[in-house]
CHARMM internal coordinates of N, CA and C (Angstrom, degrees):
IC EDIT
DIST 1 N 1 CA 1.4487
DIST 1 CA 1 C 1.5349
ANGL 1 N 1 CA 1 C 107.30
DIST 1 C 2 N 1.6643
ANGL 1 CA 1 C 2 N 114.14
DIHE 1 N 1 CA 1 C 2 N 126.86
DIST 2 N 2 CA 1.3181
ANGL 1 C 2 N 2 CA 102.19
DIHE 1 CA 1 C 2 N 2 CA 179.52
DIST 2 CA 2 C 1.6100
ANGL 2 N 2 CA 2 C 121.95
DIHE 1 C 2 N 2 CA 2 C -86.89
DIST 2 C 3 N 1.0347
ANGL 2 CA 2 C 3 N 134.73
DIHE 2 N 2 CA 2 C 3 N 166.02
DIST 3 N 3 CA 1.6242
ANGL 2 C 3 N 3 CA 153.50
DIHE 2 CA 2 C 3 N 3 CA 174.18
DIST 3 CA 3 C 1.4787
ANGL 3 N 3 CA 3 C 98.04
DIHE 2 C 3 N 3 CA 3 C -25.16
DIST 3 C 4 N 1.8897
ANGL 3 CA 3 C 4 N 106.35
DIHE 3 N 3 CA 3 C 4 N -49.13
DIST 4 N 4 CA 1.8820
ANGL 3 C 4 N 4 CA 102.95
DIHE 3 CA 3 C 4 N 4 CA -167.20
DIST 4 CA 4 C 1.6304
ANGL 4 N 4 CA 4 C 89.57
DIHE 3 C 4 N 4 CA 4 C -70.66
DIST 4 C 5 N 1.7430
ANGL 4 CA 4 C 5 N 140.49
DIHE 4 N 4 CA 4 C 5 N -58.07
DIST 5 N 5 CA 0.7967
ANGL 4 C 5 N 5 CA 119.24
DIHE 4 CA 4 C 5 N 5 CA -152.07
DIST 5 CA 5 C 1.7301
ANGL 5 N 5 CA 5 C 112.46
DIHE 4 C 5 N 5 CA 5 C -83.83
DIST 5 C 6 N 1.2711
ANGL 5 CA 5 C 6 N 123.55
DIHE 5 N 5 CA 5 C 6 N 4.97
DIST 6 N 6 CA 1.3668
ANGL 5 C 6 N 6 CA 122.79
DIHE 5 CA 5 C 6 N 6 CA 173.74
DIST 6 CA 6 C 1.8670
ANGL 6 N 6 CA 6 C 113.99
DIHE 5 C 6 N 6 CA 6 C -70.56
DIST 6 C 7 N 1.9418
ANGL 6 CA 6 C 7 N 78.33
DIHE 6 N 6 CA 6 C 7 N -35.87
DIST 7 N 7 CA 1.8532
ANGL 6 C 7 N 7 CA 79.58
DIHE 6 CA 6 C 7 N 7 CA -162.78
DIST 7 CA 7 C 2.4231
ANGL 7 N 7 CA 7 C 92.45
DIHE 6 C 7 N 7 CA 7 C -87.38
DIST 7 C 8 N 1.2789
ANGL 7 CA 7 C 8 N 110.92
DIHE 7 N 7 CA 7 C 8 N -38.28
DIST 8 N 8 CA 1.7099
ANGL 7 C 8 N 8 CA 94.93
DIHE 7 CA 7 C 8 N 8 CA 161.87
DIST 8 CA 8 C 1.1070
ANGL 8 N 8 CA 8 C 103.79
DIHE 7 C 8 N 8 CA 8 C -20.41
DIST 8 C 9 N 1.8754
ANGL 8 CA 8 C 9 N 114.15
DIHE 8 N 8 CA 8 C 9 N -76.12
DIST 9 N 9 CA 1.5825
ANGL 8 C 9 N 9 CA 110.20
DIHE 8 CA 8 C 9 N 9 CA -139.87
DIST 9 CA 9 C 1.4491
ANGL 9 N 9 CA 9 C 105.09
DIHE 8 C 9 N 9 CA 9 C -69.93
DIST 9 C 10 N 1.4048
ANGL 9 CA 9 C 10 N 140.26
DIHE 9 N 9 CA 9 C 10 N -47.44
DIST 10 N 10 CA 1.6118
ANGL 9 C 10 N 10 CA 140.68
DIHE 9 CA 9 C 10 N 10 CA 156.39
DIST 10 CA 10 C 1.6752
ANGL 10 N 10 CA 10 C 121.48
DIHE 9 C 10 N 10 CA 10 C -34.93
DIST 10 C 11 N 1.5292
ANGL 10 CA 10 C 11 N 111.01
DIHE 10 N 10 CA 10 C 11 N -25.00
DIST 11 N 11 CA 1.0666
ANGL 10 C 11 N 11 CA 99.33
DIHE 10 CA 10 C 11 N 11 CA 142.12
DIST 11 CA 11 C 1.4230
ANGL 11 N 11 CA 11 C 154.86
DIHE 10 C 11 N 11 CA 11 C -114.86
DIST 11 C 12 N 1.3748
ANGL 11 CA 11 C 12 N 100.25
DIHE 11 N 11 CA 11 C 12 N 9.48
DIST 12 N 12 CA 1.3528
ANGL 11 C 12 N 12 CA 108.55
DIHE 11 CA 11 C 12 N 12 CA 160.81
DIST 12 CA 12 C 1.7266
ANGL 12 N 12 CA 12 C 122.20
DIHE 11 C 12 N 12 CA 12 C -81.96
DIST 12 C 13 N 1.9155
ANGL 12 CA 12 C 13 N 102.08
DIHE 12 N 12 CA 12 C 13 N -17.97
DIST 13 N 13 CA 1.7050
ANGL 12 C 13 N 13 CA 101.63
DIHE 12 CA 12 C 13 N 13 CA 150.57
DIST 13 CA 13 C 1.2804
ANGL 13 N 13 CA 13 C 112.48
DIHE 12 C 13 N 13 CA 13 C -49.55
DIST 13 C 14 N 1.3968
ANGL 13 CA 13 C 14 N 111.89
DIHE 13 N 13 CA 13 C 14 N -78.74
DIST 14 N 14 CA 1.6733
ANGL 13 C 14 N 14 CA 107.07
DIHE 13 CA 13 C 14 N 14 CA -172.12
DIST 14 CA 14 C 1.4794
ANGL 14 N 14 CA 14 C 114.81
DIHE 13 C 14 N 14 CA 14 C -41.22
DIST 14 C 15 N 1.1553
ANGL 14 CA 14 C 15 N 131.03
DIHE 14 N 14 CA 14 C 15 N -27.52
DIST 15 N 15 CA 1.2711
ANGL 14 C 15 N 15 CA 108.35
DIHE 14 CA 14 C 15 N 15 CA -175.64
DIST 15 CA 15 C 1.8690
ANGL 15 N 15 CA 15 C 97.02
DIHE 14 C 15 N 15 CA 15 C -87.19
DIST 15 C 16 N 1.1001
ANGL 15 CA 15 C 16 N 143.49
DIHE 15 N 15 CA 15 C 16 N -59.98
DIST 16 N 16 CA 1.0001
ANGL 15 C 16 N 16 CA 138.65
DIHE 15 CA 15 C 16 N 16 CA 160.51
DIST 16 CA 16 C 1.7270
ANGL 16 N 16 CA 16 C 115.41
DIHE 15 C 16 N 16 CA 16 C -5.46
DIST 16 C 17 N 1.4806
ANGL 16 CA 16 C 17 N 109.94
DIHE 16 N 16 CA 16 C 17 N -47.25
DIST 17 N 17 CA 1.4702
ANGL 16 C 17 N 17 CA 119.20
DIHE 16 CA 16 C 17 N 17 CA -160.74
DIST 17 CA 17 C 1.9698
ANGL 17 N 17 CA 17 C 95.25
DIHE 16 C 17 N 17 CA 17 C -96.27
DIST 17 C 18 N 1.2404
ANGL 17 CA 17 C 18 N 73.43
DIHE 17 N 17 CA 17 C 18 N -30.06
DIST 18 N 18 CA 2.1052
ANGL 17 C 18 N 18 CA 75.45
DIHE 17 CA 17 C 18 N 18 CA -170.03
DIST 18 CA 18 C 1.5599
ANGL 18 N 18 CA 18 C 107.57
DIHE 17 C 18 N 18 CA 18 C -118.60
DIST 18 C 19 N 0.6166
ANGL 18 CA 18 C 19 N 154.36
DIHE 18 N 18 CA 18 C 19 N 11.90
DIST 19 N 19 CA 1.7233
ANGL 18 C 19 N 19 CA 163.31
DIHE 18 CA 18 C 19 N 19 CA -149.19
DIST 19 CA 19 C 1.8796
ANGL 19 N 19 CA 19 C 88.79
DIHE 18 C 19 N 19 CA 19 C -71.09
DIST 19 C 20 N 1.0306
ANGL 19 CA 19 C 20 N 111.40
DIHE 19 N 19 CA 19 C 20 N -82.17
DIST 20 N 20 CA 1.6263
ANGL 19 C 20 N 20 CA 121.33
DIHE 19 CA 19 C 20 N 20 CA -172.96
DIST 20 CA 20 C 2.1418
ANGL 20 N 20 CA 20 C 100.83
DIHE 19 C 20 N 20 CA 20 C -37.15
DIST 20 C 21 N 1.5322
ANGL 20 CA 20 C 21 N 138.34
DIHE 20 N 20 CA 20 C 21 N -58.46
DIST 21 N 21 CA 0.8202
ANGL 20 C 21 N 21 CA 117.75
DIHE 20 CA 20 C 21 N 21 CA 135.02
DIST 21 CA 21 C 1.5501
ANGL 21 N 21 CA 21 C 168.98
DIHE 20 C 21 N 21 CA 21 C -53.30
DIST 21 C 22 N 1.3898
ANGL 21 CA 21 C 22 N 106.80
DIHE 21 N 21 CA 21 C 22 N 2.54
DIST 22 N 22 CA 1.3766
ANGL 21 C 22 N 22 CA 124.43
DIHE 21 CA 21 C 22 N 22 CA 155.89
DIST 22 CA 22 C 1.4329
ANGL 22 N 22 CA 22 C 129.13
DIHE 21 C 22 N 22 CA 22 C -79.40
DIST 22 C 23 N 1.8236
ANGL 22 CA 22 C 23 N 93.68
DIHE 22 N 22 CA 22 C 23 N -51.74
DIST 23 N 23 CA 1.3490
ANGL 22 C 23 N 23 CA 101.47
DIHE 22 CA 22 C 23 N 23 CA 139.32
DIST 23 CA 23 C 1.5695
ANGL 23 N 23 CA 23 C 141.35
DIHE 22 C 23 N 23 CA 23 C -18.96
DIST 23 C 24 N 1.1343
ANGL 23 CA 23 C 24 N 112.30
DIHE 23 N 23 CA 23 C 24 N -79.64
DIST 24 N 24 CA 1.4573
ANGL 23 C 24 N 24 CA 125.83
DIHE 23 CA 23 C 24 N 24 CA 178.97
DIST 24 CA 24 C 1.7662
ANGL 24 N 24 CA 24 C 116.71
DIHE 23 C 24 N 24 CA 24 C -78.35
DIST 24 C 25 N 1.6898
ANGL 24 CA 24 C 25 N 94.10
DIHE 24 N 24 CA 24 C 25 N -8.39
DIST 25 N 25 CA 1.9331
ANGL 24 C 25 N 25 CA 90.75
DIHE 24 CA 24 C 25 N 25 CA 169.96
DIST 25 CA 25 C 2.0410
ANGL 25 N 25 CA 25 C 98.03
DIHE 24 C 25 N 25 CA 25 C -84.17
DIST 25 C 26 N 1.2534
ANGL 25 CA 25 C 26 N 97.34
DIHE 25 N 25 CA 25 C 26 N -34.09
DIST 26 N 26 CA 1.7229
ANGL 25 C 26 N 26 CA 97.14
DIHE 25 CA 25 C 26 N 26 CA -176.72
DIST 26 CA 26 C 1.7004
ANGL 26 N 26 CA 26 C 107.50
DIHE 25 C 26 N 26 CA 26 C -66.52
DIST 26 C 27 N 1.5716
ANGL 26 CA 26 C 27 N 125.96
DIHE 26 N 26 CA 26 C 27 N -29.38
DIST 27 N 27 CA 1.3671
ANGL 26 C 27 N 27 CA 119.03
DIHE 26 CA 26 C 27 N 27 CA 166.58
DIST 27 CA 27 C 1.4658
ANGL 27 N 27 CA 27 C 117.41
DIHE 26 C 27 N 27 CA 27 C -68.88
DIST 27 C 28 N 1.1938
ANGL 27 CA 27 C 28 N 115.22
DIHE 27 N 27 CA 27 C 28 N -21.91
DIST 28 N 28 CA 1.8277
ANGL 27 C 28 N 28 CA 115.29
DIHE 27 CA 27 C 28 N 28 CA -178.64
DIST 28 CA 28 C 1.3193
ANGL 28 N 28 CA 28 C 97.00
DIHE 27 C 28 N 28 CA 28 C -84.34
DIST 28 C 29 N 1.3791
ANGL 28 CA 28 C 29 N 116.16
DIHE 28 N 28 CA 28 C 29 N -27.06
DIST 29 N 29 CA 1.7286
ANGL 28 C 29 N 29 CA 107.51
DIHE 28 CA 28 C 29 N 29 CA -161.22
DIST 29 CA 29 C 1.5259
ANGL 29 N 29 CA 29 C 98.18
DIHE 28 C 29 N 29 CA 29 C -55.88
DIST 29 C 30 N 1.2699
ANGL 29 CA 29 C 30 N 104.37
DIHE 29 N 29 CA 29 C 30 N -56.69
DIST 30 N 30 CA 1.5393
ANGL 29 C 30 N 30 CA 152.32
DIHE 29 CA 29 C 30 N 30 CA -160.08
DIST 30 CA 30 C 1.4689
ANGL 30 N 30 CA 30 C 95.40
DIHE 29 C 30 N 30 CA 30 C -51.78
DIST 30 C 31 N 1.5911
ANGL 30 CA 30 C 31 N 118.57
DIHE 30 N 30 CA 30 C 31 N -80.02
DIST 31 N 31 CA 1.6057
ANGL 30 C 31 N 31 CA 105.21
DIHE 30 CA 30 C 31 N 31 CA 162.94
DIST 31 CA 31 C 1.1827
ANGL 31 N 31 CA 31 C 135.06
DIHE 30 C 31 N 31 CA 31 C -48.34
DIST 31 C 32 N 1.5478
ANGL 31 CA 31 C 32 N 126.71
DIHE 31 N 31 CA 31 C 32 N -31.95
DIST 32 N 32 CA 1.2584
ANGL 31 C 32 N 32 CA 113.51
DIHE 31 CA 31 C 32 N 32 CA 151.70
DIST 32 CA 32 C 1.2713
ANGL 32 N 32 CA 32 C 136.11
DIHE 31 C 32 N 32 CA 32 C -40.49
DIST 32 C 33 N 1.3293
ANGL 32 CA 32 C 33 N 106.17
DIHE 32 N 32 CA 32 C 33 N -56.82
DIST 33 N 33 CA 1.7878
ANGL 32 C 33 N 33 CA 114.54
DIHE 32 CA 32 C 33 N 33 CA -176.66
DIST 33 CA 33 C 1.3810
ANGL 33 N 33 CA 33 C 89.83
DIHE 32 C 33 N 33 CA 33 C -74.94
DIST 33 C 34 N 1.6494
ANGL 33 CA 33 C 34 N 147.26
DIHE 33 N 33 CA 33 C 34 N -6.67
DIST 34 N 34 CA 1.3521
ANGL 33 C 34 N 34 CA 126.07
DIHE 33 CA 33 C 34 N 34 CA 171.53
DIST 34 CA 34 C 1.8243
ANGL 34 N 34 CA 34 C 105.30
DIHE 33 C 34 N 34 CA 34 C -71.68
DIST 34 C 35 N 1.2600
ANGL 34 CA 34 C 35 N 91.20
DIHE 34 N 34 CA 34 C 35 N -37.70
DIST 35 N 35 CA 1.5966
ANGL 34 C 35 N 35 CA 100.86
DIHE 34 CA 34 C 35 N 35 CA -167.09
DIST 35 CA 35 C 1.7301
ANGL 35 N 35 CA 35 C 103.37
DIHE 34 C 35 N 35 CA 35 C -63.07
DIST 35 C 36 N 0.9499
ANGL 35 CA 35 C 36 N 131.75
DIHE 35 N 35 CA 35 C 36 N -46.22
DIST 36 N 36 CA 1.2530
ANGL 35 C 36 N 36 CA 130.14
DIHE 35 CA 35 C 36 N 36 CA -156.41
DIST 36 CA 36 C 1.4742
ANGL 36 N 36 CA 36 C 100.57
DIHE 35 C 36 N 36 CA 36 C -98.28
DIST 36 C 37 N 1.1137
ANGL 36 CA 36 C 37 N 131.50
DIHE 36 N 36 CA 36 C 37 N -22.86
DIST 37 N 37 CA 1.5724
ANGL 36 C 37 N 37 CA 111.71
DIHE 36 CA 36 C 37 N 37 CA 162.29
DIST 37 CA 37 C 1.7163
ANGL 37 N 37 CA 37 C 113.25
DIHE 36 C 37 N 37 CA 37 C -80.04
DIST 37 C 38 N 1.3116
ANGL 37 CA 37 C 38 N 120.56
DIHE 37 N 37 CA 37 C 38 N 9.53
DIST 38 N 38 CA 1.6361
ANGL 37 C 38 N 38 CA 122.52
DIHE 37 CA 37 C 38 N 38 CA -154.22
DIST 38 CA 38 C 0.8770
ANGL 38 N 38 CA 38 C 117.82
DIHE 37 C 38 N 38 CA 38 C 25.85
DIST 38 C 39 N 1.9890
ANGL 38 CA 38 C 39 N 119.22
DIHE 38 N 38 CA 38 C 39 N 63.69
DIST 39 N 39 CA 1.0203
ANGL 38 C 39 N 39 CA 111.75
DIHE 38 CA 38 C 39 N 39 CA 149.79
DIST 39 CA 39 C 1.2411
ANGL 39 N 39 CA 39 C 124.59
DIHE 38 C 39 N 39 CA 39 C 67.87
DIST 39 C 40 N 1.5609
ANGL 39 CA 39 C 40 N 109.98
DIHE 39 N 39 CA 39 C 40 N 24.39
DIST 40 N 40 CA 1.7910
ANGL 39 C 40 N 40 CA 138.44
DIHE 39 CA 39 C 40 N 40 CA 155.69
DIST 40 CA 40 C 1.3802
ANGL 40 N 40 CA 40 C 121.93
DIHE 39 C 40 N 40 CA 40 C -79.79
DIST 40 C 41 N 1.3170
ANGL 40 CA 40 C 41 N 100.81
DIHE 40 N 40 CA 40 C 41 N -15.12
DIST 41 N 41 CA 1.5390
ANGL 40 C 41 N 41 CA 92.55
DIHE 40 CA 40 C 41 N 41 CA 178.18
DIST 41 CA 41 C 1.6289
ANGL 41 N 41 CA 41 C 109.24
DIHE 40 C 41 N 41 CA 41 C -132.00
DIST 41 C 42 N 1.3604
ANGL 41 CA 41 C 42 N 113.28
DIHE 41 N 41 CA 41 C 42 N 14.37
DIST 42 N 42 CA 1.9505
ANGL 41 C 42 N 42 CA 107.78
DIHE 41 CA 41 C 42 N 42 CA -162.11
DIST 42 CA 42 C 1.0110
ANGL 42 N 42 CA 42 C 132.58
DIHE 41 C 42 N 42 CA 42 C -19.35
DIST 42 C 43 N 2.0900
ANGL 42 CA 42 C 43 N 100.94
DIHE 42 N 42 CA 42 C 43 N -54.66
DIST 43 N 43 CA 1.3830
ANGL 42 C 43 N 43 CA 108.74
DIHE 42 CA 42 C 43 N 43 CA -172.11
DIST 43 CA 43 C 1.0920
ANGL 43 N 43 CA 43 C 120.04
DIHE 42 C 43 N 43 CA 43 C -86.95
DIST 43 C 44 N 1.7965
ANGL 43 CA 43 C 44 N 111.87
DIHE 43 N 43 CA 43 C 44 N 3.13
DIST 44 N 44 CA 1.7669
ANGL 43 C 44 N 44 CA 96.33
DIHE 43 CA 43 C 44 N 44 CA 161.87
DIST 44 CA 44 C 1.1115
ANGL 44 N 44 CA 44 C 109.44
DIHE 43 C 44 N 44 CA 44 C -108.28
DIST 44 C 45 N 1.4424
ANGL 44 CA 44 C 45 N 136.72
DIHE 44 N 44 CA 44 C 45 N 28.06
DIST 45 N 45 CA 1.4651
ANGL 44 C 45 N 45 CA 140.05
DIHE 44 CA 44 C 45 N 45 CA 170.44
DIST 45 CA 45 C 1.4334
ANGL 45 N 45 CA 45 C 96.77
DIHE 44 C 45 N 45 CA 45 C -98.02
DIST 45 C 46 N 1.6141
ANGL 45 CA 45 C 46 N 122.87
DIHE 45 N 45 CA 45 C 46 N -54.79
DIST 46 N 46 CA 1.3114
ANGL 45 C 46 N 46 CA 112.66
DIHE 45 CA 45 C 46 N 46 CA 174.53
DIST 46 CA 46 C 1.3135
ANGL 46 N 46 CA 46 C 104.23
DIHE 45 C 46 N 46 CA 46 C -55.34
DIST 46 C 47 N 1.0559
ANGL 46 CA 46 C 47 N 132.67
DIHE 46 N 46 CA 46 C 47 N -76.73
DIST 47 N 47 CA 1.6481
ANGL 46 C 47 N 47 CA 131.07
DIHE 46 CA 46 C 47 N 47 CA -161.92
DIST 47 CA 47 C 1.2853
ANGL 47 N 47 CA 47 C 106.32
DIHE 46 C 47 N 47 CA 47 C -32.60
DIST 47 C 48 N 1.5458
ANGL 47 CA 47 C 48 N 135.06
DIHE 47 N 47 CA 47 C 48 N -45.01
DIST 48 N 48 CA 0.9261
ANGL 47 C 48 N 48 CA 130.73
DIHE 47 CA 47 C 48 N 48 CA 179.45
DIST 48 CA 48 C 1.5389
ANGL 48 N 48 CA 48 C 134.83
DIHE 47 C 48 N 48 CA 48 C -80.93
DIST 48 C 49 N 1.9916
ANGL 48 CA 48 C 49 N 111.67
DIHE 48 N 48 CA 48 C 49 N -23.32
DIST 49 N 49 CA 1.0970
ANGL 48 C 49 N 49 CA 94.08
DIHE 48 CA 48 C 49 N 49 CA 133.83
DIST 49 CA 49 C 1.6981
ANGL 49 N 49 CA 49 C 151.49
DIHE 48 C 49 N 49 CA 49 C -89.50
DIST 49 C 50 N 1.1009
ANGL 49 CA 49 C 50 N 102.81
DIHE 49 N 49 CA 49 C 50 N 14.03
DIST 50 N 50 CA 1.8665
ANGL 49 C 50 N 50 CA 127.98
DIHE 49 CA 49 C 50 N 50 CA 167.68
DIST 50 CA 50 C 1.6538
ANGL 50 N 50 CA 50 C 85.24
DIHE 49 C 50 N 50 CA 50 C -68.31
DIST 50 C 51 N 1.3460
ANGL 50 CA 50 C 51 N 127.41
DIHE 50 N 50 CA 50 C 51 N -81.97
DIST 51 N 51 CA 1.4629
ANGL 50 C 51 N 51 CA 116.98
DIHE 50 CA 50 C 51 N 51 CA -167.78
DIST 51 CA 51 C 1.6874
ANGL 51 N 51 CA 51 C 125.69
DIHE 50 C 51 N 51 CA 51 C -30.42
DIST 51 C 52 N 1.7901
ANGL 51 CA 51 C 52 N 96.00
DIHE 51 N 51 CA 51 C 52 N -63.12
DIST 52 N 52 CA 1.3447
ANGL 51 C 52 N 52 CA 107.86
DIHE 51 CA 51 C 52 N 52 CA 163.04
DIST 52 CA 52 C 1.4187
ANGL 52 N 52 CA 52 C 142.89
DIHE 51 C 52 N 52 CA 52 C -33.37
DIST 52 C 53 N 1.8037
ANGL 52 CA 52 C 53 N 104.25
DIHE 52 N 52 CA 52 C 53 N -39.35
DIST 53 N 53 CA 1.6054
ANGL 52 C 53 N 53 CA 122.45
DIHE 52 CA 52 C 53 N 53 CA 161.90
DIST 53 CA 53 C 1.5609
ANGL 53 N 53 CA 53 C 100.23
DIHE 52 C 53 N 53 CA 53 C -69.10
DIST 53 C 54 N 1.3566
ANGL 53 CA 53 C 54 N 127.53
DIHE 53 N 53 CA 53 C 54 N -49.84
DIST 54 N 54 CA 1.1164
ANGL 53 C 54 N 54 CA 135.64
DIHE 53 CA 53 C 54 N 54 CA -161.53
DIST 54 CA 54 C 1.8481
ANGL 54 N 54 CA 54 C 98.65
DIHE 53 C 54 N 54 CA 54 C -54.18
DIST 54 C 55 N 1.1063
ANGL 54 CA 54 C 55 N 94.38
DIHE 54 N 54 CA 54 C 55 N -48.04
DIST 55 N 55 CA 1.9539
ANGL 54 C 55 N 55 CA 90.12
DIHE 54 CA 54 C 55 N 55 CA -169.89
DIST 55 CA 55 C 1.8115
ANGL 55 N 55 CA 55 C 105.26
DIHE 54 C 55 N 55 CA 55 C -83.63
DIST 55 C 56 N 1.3231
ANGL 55 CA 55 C 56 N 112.20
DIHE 55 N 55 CA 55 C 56 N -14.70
DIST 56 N 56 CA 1.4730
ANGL 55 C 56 N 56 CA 101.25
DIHE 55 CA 55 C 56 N 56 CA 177.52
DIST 56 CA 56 C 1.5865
ANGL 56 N 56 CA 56 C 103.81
DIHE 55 C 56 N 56 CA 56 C -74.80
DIST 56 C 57 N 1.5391
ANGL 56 CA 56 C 57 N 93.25
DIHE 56 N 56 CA 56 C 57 N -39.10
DIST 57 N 57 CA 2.0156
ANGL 56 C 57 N 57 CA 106.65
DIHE 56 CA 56 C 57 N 57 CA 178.66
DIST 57 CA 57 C 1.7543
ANGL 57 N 57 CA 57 C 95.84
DIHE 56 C 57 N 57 CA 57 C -34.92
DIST 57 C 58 N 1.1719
ANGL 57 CA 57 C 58 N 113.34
DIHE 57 N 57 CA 57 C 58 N -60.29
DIST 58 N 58 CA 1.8077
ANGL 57 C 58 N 58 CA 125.44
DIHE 57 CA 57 C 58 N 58 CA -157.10
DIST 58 CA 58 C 1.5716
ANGL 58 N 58 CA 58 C 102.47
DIHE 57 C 58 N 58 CA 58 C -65.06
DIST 58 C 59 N 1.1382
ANGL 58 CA 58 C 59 N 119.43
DIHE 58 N 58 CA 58 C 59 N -30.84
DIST 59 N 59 CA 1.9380
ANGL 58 C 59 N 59 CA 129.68
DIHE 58 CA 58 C 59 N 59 CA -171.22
DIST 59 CA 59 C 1.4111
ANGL 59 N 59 CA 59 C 94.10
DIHE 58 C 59 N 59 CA 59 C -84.93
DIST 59 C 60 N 1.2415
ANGL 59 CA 59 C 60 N 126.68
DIHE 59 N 59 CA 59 C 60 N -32.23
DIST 60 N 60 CA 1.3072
ANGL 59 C 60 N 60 CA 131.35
DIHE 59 CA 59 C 60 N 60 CA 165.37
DIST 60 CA 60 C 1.5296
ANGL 60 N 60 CA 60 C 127.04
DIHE 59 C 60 N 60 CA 60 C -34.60
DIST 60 C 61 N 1.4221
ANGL 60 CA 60 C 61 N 140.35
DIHE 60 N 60 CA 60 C 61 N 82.66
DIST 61 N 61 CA 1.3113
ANGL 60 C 61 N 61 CA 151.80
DIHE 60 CA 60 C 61 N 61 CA -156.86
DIST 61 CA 61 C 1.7646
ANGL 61 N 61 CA 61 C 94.57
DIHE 60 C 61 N 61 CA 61 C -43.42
DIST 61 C 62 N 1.0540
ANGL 61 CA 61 C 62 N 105.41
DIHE 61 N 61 CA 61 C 62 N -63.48
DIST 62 N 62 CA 1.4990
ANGL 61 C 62 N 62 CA 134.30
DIHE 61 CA 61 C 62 N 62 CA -159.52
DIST 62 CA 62 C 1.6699
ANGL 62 N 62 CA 62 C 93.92
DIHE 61 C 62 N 62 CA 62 C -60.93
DIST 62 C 63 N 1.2600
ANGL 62 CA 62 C 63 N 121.45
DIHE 62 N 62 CA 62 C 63 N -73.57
DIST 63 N 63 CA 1.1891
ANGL 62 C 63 N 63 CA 123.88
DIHE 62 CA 62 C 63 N 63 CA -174.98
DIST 63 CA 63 C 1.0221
ANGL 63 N 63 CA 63 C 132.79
DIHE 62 C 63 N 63 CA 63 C 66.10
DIST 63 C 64 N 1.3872
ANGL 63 CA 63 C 64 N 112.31
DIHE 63 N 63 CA 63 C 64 N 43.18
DIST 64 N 64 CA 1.7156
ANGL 63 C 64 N 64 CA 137.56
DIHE 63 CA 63 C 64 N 64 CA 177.30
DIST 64 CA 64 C 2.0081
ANGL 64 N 64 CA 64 C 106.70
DIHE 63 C 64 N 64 CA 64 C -99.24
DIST 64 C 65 N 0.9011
ANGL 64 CA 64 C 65 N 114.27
DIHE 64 N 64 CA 64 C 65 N 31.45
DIST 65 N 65 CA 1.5302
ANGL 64 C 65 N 65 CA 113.81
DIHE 64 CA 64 C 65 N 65 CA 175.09
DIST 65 CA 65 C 1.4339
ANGL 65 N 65 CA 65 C 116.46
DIHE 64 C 65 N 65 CA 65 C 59.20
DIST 65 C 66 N 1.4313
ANGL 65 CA 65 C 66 N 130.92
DIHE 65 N 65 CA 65 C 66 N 25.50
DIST 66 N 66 CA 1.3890
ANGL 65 C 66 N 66 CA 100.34
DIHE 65 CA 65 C 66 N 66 CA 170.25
DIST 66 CA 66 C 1.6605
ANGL 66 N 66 CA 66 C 86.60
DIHE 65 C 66 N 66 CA 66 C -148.33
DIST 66 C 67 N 1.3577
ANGL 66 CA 66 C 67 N 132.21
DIHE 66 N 66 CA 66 C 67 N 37.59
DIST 67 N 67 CA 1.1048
ANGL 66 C 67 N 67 CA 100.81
DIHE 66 CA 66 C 67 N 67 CA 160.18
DIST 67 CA 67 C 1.8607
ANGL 67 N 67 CA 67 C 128.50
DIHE 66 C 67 N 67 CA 67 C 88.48
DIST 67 C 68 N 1.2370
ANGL 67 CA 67 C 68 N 101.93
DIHE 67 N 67 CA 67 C 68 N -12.02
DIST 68 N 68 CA 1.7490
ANGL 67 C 68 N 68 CA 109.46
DIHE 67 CA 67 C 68 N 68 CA -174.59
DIST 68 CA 68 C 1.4398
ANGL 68 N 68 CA 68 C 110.58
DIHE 67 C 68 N 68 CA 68 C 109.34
DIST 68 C 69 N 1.4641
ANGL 68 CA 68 C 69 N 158.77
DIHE 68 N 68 CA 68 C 69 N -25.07
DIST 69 N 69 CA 1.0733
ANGL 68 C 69 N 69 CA 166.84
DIHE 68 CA 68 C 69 N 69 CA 38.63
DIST 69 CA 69 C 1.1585
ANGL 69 N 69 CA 69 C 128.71
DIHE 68 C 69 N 69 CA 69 C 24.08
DIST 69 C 70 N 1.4289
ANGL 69 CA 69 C 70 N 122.87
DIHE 69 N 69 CA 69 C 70 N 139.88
DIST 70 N 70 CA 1.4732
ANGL 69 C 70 N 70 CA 116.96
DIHE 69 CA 69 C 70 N 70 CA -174.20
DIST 70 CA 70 C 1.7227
ANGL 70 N 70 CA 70 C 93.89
DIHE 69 C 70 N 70 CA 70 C -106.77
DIST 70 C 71 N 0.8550
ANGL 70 CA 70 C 71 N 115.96
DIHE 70 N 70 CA 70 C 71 N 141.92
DIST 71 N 71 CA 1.9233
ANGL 70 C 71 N 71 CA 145.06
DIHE 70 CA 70 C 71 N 71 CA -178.70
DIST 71 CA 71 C 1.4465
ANGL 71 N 71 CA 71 C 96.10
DIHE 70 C 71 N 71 CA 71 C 90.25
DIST 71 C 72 N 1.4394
ANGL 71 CA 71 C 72 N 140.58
DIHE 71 N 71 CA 71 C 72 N -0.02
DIST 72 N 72 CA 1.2446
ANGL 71 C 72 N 72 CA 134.79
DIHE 71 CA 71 C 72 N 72 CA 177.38
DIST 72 CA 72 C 1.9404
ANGL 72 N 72 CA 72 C 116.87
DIHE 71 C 72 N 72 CA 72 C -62.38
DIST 72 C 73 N 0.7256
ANGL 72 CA 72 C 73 N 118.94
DIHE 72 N 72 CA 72 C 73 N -33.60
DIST 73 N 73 CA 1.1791
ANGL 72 C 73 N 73 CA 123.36
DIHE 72 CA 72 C 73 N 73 CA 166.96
DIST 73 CA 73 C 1.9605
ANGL 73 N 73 CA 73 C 114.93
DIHE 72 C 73 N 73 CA 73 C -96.50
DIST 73 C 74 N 1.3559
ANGL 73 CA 73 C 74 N 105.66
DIHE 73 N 73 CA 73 C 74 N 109.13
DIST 74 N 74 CA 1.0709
ANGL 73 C 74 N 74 CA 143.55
DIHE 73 CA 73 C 74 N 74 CA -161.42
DIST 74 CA 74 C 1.0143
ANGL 74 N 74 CA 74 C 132.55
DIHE 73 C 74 N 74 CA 74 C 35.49
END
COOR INIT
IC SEED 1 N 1 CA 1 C
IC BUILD
């Protein structure tokens, strides 16, 4: 098994184990950087954290859309 697929599978644990908090650190990120541009850029901060959930969604073993938690994904 190489180095890329050792560190995948360790992180598709953490998201498995933490998904519902990764989640909700990418929504604070997200209001932060909303706050400090005032809200000049929203819809590409959301869009971009929608992507971000989107690829933890995929590292996600389970892969039922929310992340490890149900309402955790969006």
């Amino acid at each position: 098994m190489s180095f890329f697929d050792k560190a995948k599978h360790k992180l598709s644990d953490a998201v498995d184990q933490h998904g519902e908090k990764i989640s909700q650190g990418i929504d604070k990120a997200a209001t932060v950087a909303d706050q400090k541009t005032g809200g000049k850029h929203a819809d590409k901060i959301r869009s971009g954290a929608d992507k971000a959930k989107d690829a933890l969604d995929k590292l996600d073993k389970k892969d039922d859309g929310d992340l490890g938690t149900p309402g955790a994904h969006r």
